[in-house]
C-alpha positions, 0 to 999 in steps of 0.5 A: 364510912365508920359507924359504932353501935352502942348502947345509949345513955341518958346524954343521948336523948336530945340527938335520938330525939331531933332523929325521932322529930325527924320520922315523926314529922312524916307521922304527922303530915300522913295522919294530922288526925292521930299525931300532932306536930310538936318539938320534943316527941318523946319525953325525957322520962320515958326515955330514961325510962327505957334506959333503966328496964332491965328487957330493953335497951335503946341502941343508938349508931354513931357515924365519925362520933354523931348519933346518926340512927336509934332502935328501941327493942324490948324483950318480951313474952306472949301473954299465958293464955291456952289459946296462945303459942307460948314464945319469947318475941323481941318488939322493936317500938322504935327505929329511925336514921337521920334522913341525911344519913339514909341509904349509906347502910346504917340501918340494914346495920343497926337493924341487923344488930337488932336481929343479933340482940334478939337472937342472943335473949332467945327470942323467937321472932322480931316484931314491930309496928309499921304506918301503912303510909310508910312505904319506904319502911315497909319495903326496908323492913321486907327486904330483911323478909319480915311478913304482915301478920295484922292491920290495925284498922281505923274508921273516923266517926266525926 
């Protein structure tokens, strides 16, 4: 297997962005009643958005020349409040391989690569968000040894 992370460009958002329907969709089916089923998931310009701020980067694997895994990863600090530890953390909003090129080790790769960025931005942590539906994340996530610290909660009134 041959793979390349790289940074990606604005060229790269149809690939990173069929890779995003592909984890959107089980998004979708779990939770009808917050994410809906649509084709292009994220928008053009928020992606170049991401492209262009100066605390982030979107990286993107390539495996024989495709785009067959994203992260997006910013760099960011706890708000100053007295009740707060001050600290630099790394938040990766996005992650995702395509699902014909799961369980190769493309993604212990790039989220190691993840790992690296944070570290050299001296960040003091790696955070993310994670659907308590995902299991299969979840169990990836914590064979790295990252630990639940919140539970975003939801109570349907309707």
């Amino acid at each position: 297997m041959t793979i390349n992370i790289e940074i990606a460009n604005k060229d790269d958002f149809k690939a990173v962005n069929s890779i995003i329907k592909e984890g959107h969709n089980e998004h979708a089916e779990a939770l009808p009643h917050i994410f809906k089923d649509i084709d292009q998931v994220m928008p053009g310009k928020n992606f170049n958005e991401l492209l262009e701020d100066p605390n982030c980067e979107v990286l993107i694997v390539k495996e024989y020349g495709d785009i067959v895994g994203f992260a997006v990863i910013e760099l960011s600090e706890s708000p100053p409040f007295d009740s707060m530890t001050p600290r630099k953390f790394a938040y990766m909003s996005d992650f995702g391989v395509k699902r014909s090129s799961q369980r190769k080790g493309i993604g212990r790769e790039l989220f190691n690569e993840c790992l690296n960025w944070a570290k050299n931005r001296g960040a003091d942590s790696l955070d993310l968000n994670v659907g308590e539906f995902n299991r299969k994340a979840i169990s990836f996530y914590e064979n790295f040894g990252m630990k639940t610290v919140s539970r975003k909660m939801t109570l349907p009134i309707k």
